[in-house]
N, C-alpha and C positions, 0 to 999 in steps of 0.2 A: 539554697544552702547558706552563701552570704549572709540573706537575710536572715535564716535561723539562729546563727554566728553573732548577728550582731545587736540582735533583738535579749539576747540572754546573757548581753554584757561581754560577749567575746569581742575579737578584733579578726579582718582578715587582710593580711600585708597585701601589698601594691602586687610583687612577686606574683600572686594566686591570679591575680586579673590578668597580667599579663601572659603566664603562662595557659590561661583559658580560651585569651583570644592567638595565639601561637598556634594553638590544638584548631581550633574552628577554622583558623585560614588557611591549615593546612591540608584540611577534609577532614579532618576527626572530629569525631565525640568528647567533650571536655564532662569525666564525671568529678566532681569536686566532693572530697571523702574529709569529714569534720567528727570529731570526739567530744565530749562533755564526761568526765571522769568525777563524779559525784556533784557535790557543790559548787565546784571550780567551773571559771567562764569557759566554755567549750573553745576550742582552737580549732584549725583547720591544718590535717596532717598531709593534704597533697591534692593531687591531680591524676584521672586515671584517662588514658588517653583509648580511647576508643576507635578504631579506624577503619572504616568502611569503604569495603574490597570491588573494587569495579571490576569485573570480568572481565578475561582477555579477550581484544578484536571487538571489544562494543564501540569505539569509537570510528571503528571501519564499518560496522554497520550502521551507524548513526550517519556518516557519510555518505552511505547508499543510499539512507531515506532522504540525503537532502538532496542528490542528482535525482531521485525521483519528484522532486516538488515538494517532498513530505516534511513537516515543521517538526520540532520532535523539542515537549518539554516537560522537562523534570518536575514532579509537584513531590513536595518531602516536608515533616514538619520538625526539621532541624532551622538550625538561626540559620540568617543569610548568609554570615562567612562559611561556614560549614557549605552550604548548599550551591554558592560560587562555588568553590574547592573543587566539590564532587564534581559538581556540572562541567567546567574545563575540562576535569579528566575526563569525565566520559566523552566531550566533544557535541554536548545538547545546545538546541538551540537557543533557550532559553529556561526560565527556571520561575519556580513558586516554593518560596520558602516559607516555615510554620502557618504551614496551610489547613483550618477546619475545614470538614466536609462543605460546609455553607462555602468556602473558598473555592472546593474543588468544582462544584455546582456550578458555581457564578462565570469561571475559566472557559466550562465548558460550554455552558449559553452562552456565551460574548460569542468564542467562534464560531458556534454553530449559526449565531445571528448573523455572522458577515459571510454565509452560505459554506459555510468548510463541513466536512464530515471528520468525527470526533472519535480518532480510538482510542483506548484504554486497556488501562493494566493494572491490578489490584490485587490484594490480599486482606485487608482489613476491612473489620467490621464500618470504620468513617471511608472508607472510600464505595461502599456500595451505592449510597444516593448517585455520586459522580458516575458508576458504571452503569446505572440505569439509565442517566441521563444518555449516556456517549450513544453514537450510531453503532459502534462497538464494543462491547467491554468483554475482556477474558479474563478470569477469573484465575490464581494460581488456584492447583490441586490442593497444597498445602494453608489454604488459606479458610478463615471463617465461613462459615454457613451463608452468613449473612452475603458475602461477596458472591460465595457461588451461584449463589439466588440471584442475586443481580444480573449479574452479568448473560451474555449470550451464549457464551460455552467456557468451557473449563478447558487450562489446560495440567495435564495429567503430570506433564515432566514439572512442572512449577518454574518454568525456563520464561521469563521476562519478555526472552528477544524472538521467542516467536511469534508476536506481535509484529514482527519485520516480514515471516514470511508467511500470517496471515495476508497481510499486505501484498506482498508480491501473488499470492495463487490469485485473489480479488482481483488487481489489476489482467492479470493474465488469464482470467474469463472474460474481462470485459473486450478486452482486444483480442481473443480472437471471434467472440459475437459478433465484434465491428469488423474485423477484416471477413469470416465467411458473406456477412450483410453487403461489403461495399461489392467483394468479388463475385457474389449473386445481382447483384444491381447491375455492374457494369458488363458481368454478363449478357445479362439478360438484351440489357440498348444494342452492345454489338450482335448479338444471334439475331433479331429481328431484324435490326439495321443492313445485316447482312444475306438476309432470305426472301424479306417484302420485295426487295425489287423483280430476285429469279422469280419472282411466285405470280406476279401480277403484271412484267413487261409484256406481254401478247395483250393484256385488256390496254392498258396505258405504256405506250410504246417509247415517251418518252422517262420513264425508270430505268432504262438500260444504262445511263449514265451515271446510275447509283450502284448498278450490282458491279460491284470494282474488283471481284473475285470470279467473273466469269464462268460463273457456277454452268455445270450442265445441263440441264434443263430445273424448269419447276417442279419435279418429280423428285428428284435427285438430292434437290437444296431441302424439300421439307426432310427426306429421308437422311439427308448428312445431317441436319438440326438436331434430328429425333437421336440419332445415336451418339453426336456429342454431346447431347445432354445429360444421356444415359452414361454416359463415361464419367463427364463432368460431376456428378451425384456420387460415383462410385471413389472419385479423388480426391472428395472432399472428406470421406469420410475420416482418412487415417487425422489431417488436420483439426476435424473437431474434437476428436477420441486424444490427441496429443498436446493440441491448443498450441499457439504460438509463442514461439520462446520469447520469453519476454528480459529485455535487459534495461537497465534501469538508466531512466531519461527524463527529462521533464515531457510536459504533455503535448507541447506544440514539435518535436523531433519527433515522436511516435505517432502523432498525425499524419505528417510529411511523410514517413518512412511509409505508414499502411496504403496508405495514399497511393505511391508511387507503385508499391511492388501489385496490391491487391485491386485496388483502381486501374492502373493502368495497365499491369496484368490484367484483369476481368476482360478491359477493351480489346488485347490484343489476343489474345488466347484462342477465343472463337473463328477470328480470321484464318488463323494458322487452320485448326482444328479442323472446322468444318471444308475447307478447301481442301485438305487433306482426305477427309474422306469421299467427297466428292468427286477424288481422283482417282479413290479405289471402285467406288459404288456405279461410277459410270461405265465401268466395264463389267459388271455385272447384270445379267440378264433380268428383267423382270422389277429393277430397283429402278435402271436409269428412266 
């Protein structure tokens, strides 16, 4: 607009710049409104302040993505002050200001090159190349054709920040795949760990020093196995069907955490278990 202003012999006061970058560094839209009233050099009658409304609590979910490890950056193709502005208030990590799609593109190859997986959130037609790109892109409802194409799914409320608990269901499939895998694993070492010996001390008589549960005989230890196995299968199930709560950590705290409970529960579980039943099973006929 300046430039239309001053190309056709108008002027634009100092006042206009200042009051433009006042708007931009305060998060607003600066729209600059100019007249030309016949022959007369056109003047510039103001400034219309546009102001771009951050949703409450985004900066508390922004937070959660970053106790989960997660980067979280704004791409917008407002000027930089404007784009600072926003991005403080929201609490992003970082920011892309008057970004073409060829930008938004380039963003997301860089990190996907330093091994990151890339999500996204879109509405327009120049951000579909980008959602195609990302390992995830979701599409607002509200948004062009073109995006919803792109992208991996849509979402329906047109809500930005479900993008935070796409994120979290994702993570909380993956942990608890890992937690039933590790508690099937360390299962498995202790139930064997704990029945080869009853099962095989009469052939190799020095294994009695391994069976440390003092199981009842070899009859008894395969029959305690077989039904806490059969329990164990039936306990697991409400956990897969519920999945593990997941609460927001970086990656090496919910290693440690599965670790501990699902790891070293696995080990201990079967001890208890199977000595347990083996205390019931030996007094029954025909089992011991």
């Amino acid at each position: 607009m300046t430039n239309w202003v001053t190309e056709n012999g108008g002027t634009v006061g100092k006042d206009v710049a200042e009051l433009v970058d006042g708007i931009s560094a305060a998060g607003g839209t600066p729209l600059l409104v100019a007249s030309r009233i016949g022959s007369a050099a056109p003047r510039a009658l103001g400034v219309i302040y546009l102001k771009d409304v951050v949703k409450e609590g985004m900066k508390e979910r922004f937070d959660e993505l970053r106790r989960m490890g997660i980067k979280t950056i704004m791409i917008t193709g407002d000027n930089p002050l404007t784009a600072k502005a926003i991005a403080d208030e929201a609490g992003v990590d970082d920011f892309l200001a008057e970004a073409t799609p060829e930008d938004k593109m380039a963003l997301i190859k860089k990190e996907q090159e330093g091994g990151k997986l890339v999500a996204m959130t879109g509405d327009g037609t120049n951000d579909a190349p980008a959602l195609a790109q990302a390992d995830v892109g979701v599409a607002m409802n509200t948004g062009t054709m073109a995006a919803k194409e792109a992208g991996n799914m849509v979402d329906l409320d047109s809500n930005p920040t479900k993008l935070i608990e796409i994120v979290e269901i994702g993570k909380q499939l993956l942990i608890t795949r890992g937690a039933l895998t590790t508690f099937s694993i360390a299962n498995d070492v202790a139930k064997y760990f704990a029945i080869i010996p009853a099962m095989f001390v009469s052939v190799y008589p020095g294994l009695s020093h391994l069976n440390i549960m003092a199981l009842h005989s070899p009859k008894s230890a395969i029959t305690s196995a077989i039904i806490f196995n059969a329990l164990v299968i039936i306990g697991l199930i409400p956990l897969a069907l519920r999945g593990v709560k997941y609460r927001p950590s970086d990656a090496s705290s919910l290693l440690r955490r599965n670790i501990l409970i699902y790891g070293f529960g696995g080990l201990v579980v079967p001890f208890i278990g199977i000595k347990a039943i083996d205390l019931i099973v030996q007094f029954i006929p025909g089992l011991r």
